[in-house]
N, C-alpha and C positions, 0 to 999 in steps of 0.2 A: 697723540690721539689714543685715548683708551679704548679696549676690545671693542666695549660698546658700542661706540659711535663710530668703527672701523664701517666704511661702504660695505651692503653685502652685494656678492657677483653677481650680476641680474644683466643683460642684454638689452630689459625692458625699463622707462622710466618709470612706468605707470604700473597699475597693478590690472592683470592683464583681466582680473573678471570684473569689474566696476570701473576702473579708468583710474584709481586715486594716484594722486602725483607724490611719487616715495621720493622722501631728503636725500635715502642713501643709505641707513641703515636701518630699517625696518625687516624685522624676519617677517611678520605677517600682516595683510592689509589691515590697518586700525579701523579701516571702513567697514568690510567684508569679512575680514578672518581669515583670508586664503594665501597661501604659502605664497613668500617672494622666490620665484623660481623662473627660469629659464624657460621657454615657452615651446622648446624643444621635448619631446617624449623619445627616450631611451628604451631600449628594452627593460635595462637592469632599474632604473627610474620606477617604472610598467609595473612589475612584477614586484617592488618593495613598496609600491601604493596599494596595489593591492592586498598584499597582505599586514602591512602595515597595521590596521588596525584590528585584526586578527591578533595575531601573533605578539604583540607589544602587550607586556604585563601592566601597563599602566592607560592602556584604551580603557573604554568605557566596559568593553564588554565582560572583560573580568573581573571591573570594579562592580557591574551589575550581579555579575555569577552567583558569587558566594552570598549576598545577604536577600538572592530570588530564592536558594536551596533552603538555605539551612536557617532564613529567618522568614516564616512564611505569610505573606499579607503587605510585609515592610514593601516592598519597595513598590506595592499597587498604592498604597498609602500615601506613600512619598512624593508618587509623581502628580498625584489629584489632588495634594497637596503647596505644588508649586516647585517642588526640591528636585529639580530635574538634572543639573548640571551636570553631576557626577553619574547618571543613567544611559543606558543606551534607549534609545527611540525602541516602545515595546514590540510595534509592530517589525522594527528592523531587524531588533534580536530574535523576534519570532522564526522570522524568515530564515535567518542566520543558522540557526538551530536547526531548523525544518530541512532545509537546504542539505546541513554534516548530515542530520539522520539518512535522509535518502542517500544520500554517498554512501556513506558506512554500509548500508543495506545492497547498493550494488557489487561493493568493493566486498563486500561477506561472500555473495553469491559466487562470487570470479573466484575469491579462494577455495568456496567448498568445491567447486568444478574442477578445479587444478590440482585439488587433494586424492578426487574419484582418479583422477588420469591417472597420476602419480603413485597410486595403491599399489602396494608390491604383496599383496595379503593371493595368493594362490590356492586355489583350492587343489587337496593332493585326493587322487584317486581311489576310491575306495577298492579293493582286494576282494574278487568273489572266490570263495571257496566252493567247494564239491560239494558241501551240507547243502548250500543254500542253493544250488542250482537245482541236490534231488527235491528239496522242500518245492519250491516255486512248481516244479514240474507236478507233485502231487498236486498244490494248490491248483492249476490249471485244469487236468485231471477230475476234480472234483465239483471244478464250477462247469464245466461242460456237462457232468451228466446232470447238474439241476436244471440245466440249460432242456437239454432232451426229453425231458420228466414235467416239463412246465410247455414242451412245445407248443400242445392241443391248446393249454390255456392260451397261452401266445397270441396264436393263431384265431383264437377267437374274439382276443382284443382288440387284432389286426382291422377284422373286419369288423365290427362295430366300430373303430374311430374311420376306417375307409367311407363306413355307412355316415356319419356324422360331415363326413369332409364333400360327401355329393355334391358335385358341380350345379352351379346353379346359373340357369341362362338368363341374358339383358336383352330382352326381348327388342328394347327399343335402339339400343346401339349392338348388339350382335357380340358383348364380351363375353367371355368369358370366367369368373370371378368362384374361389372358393372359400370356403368359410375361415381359412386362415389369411385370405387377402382379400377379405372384404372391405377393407379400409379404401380412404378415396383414395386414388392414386398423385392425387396434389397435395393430402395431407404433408403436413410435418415431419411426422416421423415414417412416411414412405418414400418422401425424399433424400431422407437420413440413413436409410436401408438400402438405396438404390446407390446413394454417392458412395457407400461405404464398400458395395461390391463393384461397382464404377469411378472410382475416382479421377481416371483420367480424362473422362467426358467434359466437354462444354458446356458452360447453363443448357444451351440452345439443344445440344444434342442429346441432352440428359431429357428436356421436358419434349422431343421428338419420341424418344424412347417409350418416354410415359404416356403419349399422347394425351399431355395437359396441354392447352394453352399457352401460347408465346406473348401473355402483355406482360404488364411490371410489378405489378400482385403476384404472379407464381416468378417469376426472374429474382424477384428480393427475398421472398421464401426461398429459393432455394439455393440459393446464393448463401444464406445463412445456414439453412442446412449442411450444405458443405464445410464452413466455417464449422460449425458444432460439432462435426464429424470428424475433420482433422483434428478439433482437439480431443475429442475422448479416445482415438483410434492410433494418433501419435504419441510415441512415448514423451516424448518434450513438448505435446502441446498444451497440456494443462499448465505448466510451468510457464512455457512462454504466455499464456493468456493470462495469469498471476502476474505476471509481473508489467505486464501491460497495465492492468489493474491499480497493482502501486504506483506506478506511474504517475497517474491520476490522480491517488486520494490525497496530492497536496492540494492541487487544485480546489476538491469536493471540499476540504477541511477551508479551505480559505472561504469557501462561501459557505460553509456551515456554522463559523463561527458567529459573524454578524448573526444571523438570525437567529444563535443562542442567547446574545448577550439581548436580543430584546425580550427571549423568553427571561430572564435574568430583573430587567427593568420592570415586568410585571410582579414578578413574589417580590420585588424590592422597592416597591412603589410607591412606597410610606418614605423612606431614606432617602430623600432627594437629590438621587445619584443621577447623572445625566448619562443619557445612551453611552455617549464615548468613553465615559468614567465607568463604566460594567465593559463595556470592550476591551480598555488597556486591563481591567482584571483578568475576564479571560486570556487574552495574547499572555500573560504571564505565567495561566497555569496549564496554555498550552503549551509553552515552551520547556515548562517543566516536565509536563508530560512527555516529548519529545526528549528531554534529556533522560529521563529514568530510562528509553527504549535504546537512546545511544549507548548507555552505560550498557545493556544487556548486549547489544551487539559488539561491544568492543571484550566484554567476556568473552562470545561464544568466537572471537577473530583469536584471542590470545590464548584462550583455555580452553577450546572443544571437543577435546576427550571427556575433560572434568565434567563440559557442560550437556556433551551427550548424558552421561547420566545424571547429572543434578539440574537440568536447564529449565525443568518444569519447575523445582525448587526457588531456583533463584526468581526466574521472574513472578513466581506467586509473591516474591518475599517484595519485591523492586514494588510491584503492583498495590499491595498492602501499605507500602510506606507511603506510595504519594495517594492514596486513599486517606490517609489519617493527614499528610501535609493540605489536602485540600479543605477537608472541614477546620484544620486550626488558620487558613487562609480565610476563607468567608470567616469565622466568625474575627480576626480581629480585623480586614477593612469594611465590612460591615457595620458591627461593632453591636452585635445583637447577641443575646445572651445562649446557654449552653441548649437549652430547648428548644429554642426557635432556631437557631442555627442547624442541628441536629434533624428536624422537620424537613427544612426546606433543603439540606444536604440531600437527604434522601429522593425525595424531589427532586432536586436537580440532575441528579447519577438516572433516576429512572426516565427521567425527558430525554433529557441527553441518548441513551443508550436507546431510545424508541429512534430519535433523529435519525441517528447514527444508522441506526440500521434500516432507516428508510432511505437513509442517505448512500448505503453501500448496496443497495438493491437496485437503484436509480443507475447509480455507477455501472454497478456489471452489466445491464442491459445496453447502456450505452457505450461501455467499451467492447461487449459482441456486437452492438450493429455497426461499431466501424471498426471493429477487427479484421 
């Protein structure tokens, strides 16, 4: 019996996703395509499917790699085309990419963290000398008697802004209120000034304090208040609401794209390109996109001394490059000449970046109200 038609090991007769009935030596179902395998899941099994197609130089996704970089258009072409065999699914390698980039970008953050801790850079103490103690003492000295020599005036500005700050009585609730806290007391930013000197309060005990109202109008204000305030007041809370943020813009990007590629379908209206046929384009030069920012975060992982001082450098340079690979992309799956291509590039960079930043303003609101 030759190799070939040697049984292969299998448990099962059939193939276990469709049912086809195997001879015996069949590696993959003729029906279906799916491995003759043992219907048993291993760990070590687990973890080589998984990355199986990762990792293996002969998956699709490396056969996609190189001619989505370095040959720009080809392989939107290719797939609208029919030529799809040797491709990864646009949208999967979108994912795919999107997916490393945010890794990469959490996996940067965990190293710059581990690098602060790890800093052995000490600051050594500066040496006061006898000069500098008589100096300082003069300089002291000096600013007291303009102090003494300016008191009168002082004293007279004292009482003009005392005269400007006059209490002013609420006849109808009996408060109290001066011209620096005249604001309402439910406003926004008095609930921001109050949590900030109160942080340990309760919503409840905070709007007792203020004597605002207990419904769900001031409870959600200041609810958010507090939120806003622990992050401008926290040294890590800008950072942690950043990254909360990223979190999210795969999300915002997934639904931002669709509604690009329709703006796309309109200056392309003449070229009788179909919705999905402008969508696999974009997923392909978002993925690109996504690779130019991996490539800059696997610098700033491997080289970030260098990229402490050249890091604006490189990525003006990374940014430039896929700027020029996008217009020589539209114009050849398009296939519209150096003018008109050049027109509606710019057109599209300007919609795009209007989206974008309607899109990232939507975002942050929504990632403070449920921060």
């Amino acid at each position: 019996m030759s190799k070939k038609n040697q049984p292969i090991k299998s448990n099962e007769p059939n193939c276990l996703n469709c049912g086809y009935e195997f001879e015996g030596h069949e590696l993959f179902c003729p029906a279906c395509g799916q491995k003759n395998k043992d219907k048993r899941i291993t760990f070590g099994s687990f973890v080589k499917e998984v990355f199986a197609g990762f990792f293996s130089w002969d998956a699709k996704f490396w056969r996609t790699l190189s001619p989505l970089l370095f040959n720009p258009g080809k392989v939107s072409k290719d797939y609208i085309e029919g030529k799809r065999i040797k491709y990864s699914n646009p949208f999967r390698f979108y994912l795919t990419t999107s997916v490393l980039f945010f890794l990469l970008i959490g996996l940067n953050n965990t190293i710059k963290e581990y690098r602060k801790l790890s800093s052995t850079d000490v600051k050594t103490e500066k040496k006061v000398t006898v000069k500098q103690v008589s100096d300082s003492i003069k300089k002291e000295i000096e600013t007291n008697k303009k102090q003494y020599i300016n008191a009168g005036i002082g004293s007279f500005k004292e009482g003009l802004q005392a005269g400007m700050r006059e209490s002013i009585q609420d006849e109808t609730k009996g408060v109290t209120y001066t011209a620096d806290s005249i604001k309402k007391p439910n406003s926004f930013d008095s609930f921001i000034k109050f949590n900030t000197k109160n942080p340990k309060l309760s919503i409840d005990e905070a709007l007792d304090s203020l004597n605002v109202e207990k419904n769900f109008g001031n409870r959600l204000k200041y609810s958010k208040a507090k939120t806003f305030a622990s992050i401008i007041n926290d040294g890590d809370g800008v950072k942690s609401f950043l990254d909360n943020l990223v979190s999210k813009t795969s999300v915002a990007l997934f639904i931002l794209l669709p509604i690009f590629a329709l703006f796309f379908k309109l200056i392309y209206i003449r070229r009788k390109f179909t919705y999905v046929e402008h969508l696999v384009f974009i997923f392909h030069i978002q993925t690109v996109f996504f690779i130019v920012f991996i490539l800059f975060v696997l610098f700033d992982i491997t080289m970030h001394k260098q990229m402490e001082v050249n890091g604006s450098t490189v990525i003006s340079t990374l940014i430039f490059a896929f700027m020029i690979y996008l217009f020589i992309a539209m114009k050849r799956f398009y296939k519209q000449g150096f003018l008109k291509t050049l027109i509606k590039y710019f057109f599209v960079n300007f919609t795009f970046m209007m989206l974008a930043s309607l899109g990232m303003s939507v975002l942050t609101v929504i990632t403070f109200m449920l921060n």
